[in-house]
N, C-alpha and C positions, 0 to 999 in steps of 0.2 A: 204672164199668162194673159190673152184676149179673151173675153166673152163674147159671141153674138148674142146681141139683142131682137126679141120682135121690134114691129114699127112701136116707136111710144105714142102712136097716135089713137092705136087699140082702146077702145072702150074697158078695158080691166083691170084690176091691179097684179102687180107680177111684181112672184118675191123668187129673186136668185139665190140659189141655194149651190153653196161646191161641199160634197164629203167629201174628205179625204182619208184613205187611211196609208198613215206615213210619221214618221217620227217628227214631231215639233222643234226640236232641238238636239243636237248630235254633233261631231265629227262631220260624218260622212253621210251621204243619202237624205239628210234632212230639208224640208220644206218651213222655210220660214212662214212668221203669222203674216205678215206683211207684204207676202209674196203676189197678195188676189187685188185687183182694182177694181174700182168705188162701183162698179157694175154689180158686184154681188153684195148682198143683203145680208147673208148667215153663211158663217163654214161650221160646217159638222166634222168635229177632228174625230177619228178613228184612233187605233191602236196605244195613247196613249193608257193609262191604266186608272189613274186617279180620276174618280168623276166629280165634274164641273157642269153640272147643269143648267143653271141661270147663266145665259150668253152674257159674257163677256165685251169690253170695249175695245180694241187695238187702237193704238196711239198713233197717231194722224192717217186713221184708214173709217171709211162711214159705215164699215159692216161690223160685224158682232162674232163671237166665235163660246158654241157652245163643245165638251165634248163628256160624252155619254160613259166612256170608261170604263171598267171590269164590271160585271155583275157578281163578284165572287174574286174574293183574294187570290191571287198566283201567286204572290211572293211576300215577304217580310220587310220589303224597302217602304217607304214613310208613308207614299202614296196608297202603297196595297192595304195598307192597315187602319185603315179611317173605316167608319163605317158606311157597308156598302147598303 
């Protein structure tokens, strides 16, 4: 994946942000953590279920990965069962 950037010559601070909503780990169709370059700041994971609020480190990548997670149980697997 490429980001454009503004000029970094801009007077402002700028935080890159990618949601995504897509499976972390799988078979098939999944988007690795590692997949986004050092351009981005925060990924916001979507559809996994277990919530992770305090962003996270990825191991040799400079951004952080928080993800928000079910508001309410759907299921009985280990993740859905924590408190939400």
């Amino acid at each position: 994946m490429r980001v454009s950037r503004p000029d970094p010559l801009l007077p402002c601070a700028i935080l890159n942000c990618a949601a995504v909503y897509r499976v972390k780990h799988g078979p098939n169709d999944s988007v690795p953590e590692g997949l986004f370059d050092d351009s981005i700041n925060l990924v916001i994971w979507g559809h996994e279920h277990d919530q992770r609020i305090v962003p996270e480190d990825v191991a040799g990548k400079n951004y952080k990965i928080t993800q928000p997670g079910s508001s309410v149980a759907t299921s009985l697997t280990e993740g859905e069962s924590i408190q939400k």
